[in-house]
DOLUMKOL-883022 format. One line per field, with one value per residue (C-alpha): chain; x negated, y negated, z; residue in one letter. Coordinates in nm, 3 decimals. Layout:
ch: [A_...]
xx: [X_...]
yy: [Y_...]
zz: [Z_...]
aa: [A_...]
***
This chain:
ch: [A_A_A_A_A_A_A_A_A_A_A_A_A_A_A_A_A_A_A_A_A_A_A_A_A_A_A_A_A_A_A_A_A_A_A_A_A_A_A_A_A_A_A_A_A_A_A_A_A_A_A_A_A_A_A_A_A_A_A_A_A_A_A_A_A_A_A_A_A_A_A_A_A_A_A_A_A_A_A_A_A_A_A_A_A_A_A_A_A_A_A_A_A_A_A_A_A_A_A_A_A_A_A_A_A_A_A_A_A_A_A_A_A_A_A_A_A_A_A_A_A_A_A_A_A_A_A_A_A_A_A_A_A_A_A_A_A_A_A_A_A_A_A_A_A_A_A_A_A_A_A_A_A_A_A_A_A_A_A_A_A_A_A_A_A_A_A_A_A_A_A_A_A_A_A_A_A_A_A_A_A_A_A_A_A_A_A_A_A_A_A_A_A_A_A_A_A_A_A_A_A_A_A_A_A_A_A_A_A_A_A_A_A_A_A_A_A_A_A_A_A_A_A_A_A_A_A_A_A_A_A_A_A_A_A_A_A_A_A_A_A_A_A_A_A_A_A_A_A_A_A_A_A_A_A_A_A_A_A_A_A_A_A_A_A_A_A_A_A_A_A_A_A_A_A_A_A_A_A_A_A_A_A_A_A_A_A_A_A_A_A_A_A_A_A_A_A_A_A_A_A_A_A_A_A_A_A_A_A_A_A_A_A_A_A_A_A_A_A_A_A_A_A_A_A_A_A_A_A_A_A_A_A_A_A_A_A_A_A_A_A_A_A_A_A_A_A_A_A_A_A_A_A_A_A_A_A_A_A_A_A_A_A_A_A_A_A_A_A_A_A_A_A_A_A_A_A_A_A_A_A_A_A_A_A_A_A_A_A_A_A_A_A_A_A_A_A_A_A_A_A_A_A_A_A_A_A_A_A_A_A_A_A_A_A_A_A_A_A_A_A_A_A_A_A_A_A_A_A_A_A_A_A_A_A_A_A_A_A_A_A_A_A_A_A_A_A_A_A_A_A_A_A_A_A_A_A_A_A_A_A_A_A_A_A_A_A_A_A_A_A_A]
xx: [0.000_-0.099_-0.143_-0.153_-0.360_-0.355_-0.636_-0.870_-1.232_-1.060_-1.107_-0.857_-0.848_-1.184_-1.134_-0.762_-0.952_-1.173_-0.852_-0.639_-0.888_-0.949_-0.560_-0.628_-0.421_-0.551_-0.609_-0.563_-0.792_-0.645_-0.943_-1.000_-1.358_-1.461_-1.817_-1.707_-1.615_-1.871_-1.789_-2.022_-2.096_-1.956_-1.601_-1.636_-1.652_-1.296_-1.075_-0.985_-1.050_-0.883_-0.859_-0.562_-0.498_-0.148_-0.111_-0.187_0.092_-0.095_-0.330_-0.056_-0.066_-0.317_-0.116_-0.061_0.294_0.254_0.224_0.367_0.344_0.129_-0.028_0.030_-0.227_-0.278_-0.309_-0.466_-0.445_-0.703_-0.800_-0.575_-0.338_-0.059_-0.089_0.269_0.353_0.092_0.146_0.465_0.456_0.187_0.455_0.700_0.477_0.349_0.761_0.831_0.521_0.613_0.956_0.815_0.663_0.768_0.721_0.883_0.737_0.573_0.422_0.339_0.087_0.237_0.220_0.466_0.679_0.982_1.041_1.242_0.928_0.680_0.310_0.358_0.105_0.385_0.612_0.423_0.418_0.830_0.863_0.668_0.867_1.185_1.036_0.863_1.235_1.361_1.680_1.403_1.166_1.166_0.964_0.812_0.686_0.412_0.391_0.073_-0.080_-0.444_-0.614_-0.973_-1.249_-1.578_-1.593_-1.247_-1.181_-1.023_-1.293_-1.565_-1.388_-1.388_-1.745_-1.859_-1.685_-1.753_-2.104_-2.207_-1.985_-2.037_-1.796_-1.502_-1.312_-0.993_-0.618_-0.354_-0.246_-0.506_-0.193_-0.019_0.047_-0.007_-0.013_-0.395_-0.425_-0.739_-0.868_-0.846_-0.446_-0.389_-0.534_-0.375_0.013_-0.064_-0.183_0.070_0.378_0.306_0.656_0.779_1.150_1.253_1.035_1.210_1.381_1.278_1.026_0.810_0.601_0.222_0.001_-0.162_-0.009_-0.160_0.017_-0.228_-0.273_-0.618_-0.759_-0.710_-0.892_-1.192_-1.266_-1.187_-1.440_-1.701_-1.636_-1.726_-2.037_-2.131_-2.108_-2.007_-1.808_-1.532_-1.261_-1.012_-0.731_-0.647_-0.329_-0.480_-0.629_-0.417_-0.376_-0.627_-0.917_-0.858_-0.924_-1.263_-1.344_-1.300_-1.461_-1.761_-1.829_-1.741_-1.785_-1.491_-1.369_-1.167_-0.866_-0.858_-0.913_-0.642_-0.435_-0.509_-0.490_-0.098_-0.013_-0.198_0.048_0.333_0.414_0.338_0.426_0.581_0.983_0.940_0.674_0.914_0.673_0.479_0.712_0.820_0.475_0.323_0.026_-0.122_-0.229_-0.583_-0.572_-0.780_-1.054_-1.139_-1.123_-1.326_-1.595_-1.571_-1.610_-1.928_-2.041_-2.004_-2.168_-2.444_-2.536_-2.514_-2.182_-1.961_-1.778_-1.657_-1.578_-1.399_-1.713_-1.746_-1.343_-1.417_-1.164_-1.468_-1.672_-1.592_-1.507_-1.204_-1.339_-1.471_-1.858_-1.937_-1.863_-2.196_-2.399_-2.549_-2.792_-2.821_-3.138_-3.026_-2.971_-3.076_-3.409_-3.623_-3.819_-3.995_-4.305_-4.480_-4.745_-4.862_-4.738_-4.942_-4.661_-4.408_-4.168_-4.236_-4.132_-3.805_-3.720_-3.804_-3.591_-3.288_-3.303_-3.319_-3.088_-2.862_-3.027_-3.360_-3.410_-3.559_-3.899_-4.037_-3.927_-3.589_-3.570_-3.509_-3.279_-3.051_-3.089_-2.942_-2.707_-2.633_-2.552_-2.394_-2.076_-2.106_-2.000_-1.722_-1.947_-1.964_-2.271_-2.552_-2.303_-2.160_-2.465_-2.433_-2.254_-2.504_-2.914_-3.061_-2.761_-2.670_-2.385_-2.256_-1.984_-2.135_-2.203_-2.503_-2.567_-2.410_-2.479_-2.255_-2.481_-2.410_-2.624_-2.807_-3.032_-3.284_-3.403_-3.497_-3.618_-3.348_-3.139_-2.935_-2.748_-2.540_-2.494_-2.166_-2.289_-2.130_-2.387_-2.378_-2.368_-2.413_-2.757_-2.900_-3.168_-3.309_-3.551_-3.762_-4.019_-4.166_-4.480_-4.703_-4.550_-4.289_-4.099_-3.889_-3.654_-3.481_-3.236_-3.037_-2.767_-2.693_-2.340_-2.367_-2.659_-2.550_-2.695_-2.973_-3.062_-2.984_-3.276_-3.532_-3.456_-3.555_-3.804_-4.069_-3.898_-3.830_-4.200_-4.290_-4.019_-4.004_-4.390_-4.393_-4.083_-4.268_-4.595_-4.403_-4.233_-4.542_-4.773_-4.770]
yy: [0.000_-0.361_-0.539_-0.886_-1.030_-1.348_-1.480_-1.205_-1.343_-1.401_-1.189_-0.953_-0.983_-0.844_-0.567_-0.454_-0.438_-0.160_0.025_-0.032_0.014_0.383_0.461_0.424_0.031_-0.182_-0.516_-0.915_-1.086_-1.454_-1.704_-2.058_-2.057_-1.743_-1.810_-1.787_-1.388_-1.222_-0.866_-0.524_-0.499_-0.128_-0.275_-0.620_-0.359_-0.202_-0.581_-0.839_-1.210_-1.538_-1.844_-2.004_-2.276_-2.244_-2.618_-2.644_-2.559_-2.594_-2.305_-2.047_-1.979_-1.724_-1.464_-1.214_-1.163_-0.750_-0.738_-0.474_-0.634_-0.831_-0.912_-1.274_-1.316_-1.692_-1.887_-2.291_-2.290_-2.536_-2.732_-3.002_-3.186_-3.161_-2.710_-2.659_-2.850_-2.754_-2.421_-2.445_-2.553_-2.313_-2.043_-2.175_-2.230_-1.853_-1.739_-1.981_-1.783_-1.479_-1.462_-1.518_-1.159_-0.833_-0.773_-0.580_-0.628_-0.862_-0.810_-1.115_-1.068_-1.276_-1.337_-1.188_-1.445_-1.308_-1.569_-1.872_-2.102_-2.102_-2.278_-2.479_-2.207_-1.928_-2.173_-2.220_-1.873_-1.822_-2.111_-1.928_-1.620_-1.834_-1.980_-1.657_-1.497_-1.394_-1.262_-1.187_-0.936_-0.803_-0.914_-0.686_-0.915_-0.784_-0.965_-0.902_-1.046_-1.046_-0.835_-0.682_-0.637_-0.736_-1.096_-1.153_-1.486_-1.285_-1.077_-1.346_-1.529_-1.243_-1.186_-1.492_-1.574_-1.238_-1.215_-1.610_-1.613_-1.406_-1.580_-1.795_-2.072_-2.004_-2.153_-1.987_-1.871_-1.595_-1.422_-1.440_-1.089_-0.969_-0.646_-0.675_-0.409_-0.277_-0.434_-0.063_0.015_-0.349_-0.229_0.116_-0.113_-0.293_-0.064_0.187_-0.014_-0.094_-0.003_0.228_0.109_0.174_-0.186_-0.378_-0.709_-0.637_-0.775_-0.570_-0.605_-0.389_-0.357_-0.121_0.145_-0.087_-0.497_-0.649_-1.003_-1.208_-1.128_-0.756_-0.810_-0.987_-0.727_-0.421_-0.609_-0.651_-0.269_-0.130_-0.344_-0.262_-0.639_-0.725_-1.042_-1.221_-1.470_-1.703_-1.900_-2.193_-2.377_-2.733_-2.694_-2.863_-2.764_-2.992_-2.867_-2.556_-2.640_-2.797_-2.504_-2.280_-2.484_-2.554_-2.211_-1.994_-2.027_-2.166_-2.505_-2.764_-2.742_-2.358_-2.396_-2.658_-2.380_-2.072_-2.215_-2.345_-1.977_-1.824_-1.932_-1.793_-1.367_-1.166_-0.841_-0.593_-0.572_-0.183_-0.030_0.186_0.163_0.334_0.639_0.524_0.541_0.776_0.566_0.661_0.310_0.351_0.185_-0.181_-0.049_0.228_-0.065_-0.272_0.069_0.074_-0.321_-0.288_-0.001_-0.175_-0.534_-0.268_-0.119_-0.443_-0.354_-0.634_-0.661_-1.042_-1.289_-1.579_-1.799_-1.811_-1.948_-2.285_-2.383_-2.355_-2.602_-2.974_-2.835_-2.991_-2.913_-2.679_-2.547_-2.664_-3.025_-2.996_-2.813_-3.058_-3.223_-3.576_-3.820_-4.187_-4.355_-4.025_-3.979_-3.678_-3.500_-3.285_-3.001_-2.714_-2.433_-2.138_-1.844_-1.550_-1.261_-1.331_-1.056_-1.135_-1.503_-1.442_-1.172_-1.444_-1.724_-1.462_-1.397_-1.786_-1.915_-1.690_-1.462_-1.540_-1.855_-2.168_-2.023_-2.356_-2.592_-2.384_-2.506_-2.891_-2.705_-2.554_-2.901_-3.064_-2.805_-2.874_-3.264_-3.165_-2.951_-3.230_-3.488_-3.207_-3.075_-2.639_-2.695_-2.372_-2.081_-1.948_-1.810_-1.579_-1.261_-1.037_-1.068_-1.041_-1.121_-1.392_-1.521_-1.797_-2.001_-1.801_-1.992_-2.041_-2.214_-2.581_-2.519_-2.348_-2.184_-2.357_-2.118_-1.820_-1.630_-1.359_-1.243_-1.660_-1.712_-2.015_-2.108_-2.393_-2.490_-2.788_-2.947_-2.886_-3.074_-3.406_-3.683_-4.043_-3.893_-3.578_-3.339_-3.035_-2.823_-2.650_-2.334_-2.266_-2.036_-2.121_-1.961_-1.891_-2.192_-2.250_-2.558_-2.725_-2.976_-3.179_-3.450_-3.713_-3.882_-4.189_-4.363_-4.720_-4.896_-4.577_-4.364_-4.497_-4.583_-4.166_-4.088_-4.292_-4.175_-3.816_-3.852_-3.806_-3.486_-3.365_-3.422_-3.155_-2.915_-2.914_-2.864_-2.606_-2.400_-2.370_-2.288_-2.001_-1.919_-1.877_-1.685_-1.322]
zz: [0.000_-0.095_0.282_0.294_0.625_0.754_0.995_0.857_0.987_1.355_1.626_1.543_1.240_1.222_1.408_1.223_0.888_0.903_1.055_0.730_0.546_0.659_0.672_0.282_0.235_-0.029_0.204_0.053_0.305_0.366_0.471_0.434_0.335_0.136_0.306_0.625_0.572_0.658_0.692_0.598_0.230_0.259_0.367_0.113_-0.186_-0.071_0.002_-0.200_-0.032_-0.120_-0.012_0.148_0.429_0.537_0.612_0.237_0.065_-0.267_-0.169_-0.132_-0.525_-0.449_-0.275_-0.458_-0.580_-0.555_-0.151_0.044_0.412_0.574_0.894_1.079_1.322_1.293_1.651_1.662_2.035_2.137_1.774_1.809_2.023_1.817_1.772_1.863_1.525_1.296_1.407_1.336_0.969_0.899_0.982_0.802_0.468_0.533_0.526_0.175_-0.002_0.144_0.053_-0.340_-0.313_-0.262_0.066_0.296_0.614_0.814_1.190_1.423_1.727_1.951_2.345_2.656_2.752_2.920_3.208_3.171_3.208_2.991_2.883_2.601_2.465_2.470_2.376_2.045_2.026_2.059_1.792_1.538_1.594_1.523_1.198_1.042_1.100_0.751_0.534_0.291_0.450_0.829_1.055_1.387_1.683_1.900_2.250_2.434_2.709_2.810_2.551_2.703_2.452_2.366_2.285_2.371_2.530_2.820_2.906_2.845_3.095_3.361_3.327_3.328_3.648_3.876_3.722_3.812_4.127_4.410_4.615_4.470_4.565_4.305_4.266_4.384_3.996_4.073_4.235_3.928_3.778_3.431_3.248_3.054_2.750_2.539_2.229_2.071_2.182_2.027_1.670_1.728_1.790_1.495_1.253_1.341_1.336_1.001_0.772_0.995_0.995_1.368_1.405_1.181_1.291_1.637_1.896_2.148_2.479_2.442_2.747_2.941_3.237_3.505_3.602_3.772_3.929_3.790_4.117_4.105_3.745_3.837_4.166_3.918_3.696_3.987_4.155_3.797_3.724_4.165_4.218_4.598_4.519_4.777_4.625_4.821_4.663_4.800_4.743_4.674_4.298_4.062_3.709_3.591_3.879_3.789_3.389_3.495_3.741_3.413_3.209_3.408_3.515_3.185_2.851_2.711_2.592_2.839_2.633_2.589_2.975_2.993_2.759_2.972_3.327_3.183_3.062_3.360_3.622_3.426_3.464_3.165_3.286_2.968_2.999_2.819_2.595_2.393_2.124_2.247_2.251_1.893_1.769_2.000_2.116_2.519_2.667_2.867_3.210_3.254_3.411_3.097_2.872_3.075_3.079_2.678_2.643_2.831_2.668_2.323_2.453_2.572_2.277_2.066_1.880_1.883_1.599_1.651_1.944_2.007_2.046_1.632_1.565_1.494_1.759_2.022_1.898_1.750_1.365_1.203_0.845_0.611_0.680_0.340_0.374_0.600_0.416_0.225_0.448_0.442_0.433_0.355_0.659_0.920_1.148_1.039_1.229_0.984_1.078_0.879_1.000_0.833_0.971_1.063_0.999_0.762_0.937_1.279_1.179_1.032_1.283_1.561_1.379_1.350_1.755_1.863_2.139_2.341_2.554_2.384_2.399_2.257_2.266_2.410_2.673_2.772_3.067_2.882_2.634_2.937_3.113_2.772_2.722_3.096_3.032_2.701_2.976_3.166_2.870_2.769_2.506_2.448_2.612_2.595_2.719_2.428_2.354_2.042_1.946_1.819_1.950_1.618_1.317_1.222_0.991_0.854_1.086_1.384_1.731_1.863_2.188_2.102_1.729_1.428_1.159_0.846_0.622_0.689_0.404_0.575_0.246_0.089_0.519_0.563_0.868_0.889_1.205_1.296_1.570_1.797_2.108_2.208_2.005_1.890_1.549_1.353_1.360_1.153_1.233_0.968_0.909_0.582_0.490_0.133_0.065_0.382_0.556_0.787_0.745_1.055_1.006_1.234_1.104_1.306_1.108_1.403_1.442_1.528_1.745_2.018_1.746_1.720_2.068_2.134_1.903_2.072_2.388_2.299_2.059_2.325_2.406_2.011_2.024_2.287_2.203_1.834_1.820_2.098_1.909_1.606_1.737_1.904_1.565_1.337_1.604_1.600]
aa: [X_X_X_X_X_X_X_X_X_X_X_X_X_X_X_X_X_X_X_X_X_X_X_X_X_X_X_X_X_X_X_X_X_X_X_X_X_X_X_X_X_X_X_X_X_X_X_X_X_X_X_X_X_X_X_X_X_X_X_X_X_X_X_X_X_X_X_X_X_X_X_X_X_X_X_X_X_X_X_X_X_X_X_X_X_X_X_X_X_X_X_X_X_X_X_X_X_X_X_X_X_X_X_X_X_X_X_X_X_X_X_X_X_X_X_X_X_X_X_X_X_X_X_X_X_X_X_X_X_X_X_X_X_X_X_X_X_X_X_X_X_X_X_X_X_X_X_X_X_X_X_X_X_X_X_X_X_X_X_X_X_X_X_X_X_X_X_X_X_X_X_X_X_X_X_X_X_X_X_X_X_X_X_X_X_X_X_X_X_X_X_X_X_X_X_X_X_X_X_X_X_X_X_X_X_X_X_X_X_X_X_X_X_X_X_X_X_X_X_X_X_X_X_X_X_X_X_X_X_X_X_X_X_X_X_X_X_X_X_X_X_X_X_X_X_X_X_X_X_X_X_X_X_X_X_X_X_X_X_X_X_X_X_X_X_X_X_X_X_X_X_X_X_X_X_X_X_X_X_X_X_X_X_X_X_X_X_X_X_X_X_X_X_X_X_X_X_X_X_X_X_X_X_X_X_X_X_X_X_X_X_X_X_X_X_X_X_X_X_X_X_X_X_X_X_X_X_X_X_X_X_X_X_X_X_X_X_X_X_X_X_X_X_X_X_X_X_X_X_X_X_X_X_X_X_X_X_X_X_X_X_X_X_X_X_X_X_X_X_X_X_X_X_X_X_X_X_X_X_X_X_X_X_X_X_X_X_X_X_X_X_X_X_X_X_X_X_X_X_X_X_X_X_X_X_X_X_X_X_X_X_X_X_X_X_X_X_X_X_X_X_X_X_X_X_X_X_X_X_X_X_X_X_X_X_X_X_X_X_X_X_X_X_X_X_X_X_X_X_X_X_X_X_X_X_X_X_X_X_X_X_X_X_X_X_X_X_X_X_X_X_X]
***
């Protein structure tokens, strides 16, 4: 069958693919930038990928007419003030070009939201399910609520806090219960539910056997990892503490914080899980996902995280209208050195930042990374999602790789920390040299007073990086 899917370099997108791939569908990939898609070469052979923006209704002329169902799995949670609209008409420009195919079926991932108040999150989420409603295909809602998985913003969170914290001072919404599920029984809802007609016009609740409250999460978190940790809520932290207490201490953004501390004081506990009868699927319990997801962040297998959607850094456009790098008007800080191993220099340039480091001066580039949270910047902690891969539109530390070419030895990153003005930092190897780039591109007198108050620094760490770069 021809499967249409939305949201296909996301984080579950991702991770659905290879699925219905190997159930034998033929899969129309939906992205906004084709460069962005970065998926094995083994799985790009078998998909076709095109390019649509659903707030562009002119874009929609690529879906195919020929589609059989199709996957909505579209969220803009923290990009912009206004989500609940755009969101909104993105739906309802997805249901006018679906409804010009043949397509019979269309599933929605949505979120639990069975009480009578609800986040402005879920209720974007209800609105959507109102506007992709249909007399001309059916549509099968998923609700889930906190999905567990490597890279998921979920489990990031939990990690970051029990593995920084060993004793917490947390709001009262840590009493709040929820019913978590596994990344893997998500794909296994979703790929299963696909055209089988006992779904159809209807909406259900996945999670896992176990409904937990946050607190009961984070200790199950710290009893499997052997981590002696204490929490205490206290009554006192308002809505907008506890956004900063996220933010500050975990990797996410203030208004995903802002987002999730909203939905987190709200119950999303399953009202049934007859589909899981339906479709015969046995839920594992929080703390087996929680084993698997560190398995797989052991062995260096994640397959995507939230960390590279551009709704974690400061993106409101295409990669490409970056890529060009500019040098009218910008500061350039520009160094070569022969290198002494041509492998061991690439290989070194494809590990920076994350666990690895800077190579030189880290302790300035966690102190800037530091100042960079405190200015409500992503600051250093979403570190990157594989050690030694690198893609483009991946995160690293406060920058987004704009291009990345292992074979021509180029890197170009961009600059997602809060700045008087834009900055690329760029990575060449021609010949036996490598070339370091740094270029400042100031806004106003700010600009331009920023630059001059680090060049002393740019001096010492730019020189130290790639002295550590070309050595062997």
């Amino acid at each position: 069958m021809k499967i249409l899917l939305t949201g296909a370099n996301g984080y579950i997108g991702q991770r659905l693919l290879p699925s219905l791939i190997d159930l034998g569908h033929n899969v129309v990939c939906c992205v906004r930038d084709k460069h962005r898609f970065n998926i094995a070469n083994s799985l790009l052979q078998l998909v076709n990928v095109i390019e649509v923006d659903f707030l562009k209704p002119e874009t929609l002329v690529n879906i195919p007419s020929d589609i059989d169902a199709a996957y909505y799995l579209m969220h803009s949670m923290s990009t912009s003030d206004n989500y609940v609209e755009l969101e909104r008409r993105a739906a309802n420009n997805f249901k006018v070009a679906a409804n010009k195919t043949s397509i019979k079926q269309v599933i929605y991932l949505s979120g639990i939201s069975n009480e009578k108040s609800l986040s402005k999150h879920l209720k974007s989420r209800r609105a959507v399910e109102f506007e992709l409603t249909s007399k001309g295909y059916n549509l099968t809602v998923l609700r889930a609520g906190i999905i567990i998985g490597s890279g998921s913003a979920s489990f990031e969170i939990i990690r970051d806090l029990v593995e920084k914290l060993p004793v917490m001072i947390a709001p009262k919404w840590l009493n709040t219960k929820c019913q978590p599920i596994g990344i893997a029984n998500v794909i296994e809802f979703l790929s299963k539910t696909l055209l089988v007609r006992e779904t159809y016009n209807k909406n259900f609740d996945i999670g896992g056997p176990s409904i937990l409250s946050y607190k009961q999460m984070l200790m199950g978190y710290s009893n499997i990892r052997g981590l002696n940790r204490k929490i205490y809520t206290v009554p006192i932290m308002t809505p907008k503490l506890s956004s900063y207490w996220l933010y500050f201490v975990t990797s996410t953004s203030y208004k995903l914080a802002k987002a999730l501390v909203n939905s987190m004081k709200i119950e999303v506990i399953c009202r049934n899980n007859t589909l899981s009868q339906i479709l015969n699927i046995k839920t594992i319990t929080y703390e087996e996902a929680l084993r698997r997801t560190l398995k797989k962040i052991d062995a260096n297998e994640v397959v995507s995280s939230w960390t590279d959607s551009l709704i974690s850094g400061v993106f409101q456009k295409n990669l490409s209208d970056f890529l060009l790098v500019p040098t009218y008007g910008c500061f350039i800080d520009k160094r070569s050195q022969k290198i002494e191993n041509h492998t061991s220099t690439i290989n070194k340039i494809w590990a920076i930042g994350g666990e690895t480091g800077w190579y030189y001066g880290n302790f300035l580039w966690k102190l800037r990374g530091y100042l960079d949270k405190l200015s409500g910047g992503v600051g250093l902690r979403r570190g990157r999602t594989h050690k030694n891969i690198l893609h483009r539109g991946d995160a690293v530390d406060f920058w987004r790789v704009l291009f990345a070419d292992k074979n021509a030895g180029r890197l170009l990153l961009f600059a997602e920390m809060k700045l008087p003005g834009e900055a690329w930092l760029e990575f060449k190897i021609e010949e036996d040299k490598l070339i370091q780039t740094a270029t400042f591109r100031p806004k106003g007198v700010l600009g331009r007073l920023y630059w001059y108050s680090v060049l002393p620094f740019h001096g010492l760490i730019f020189k130290g990086m790639l002295n550590k770069l070309v050595k062997t």
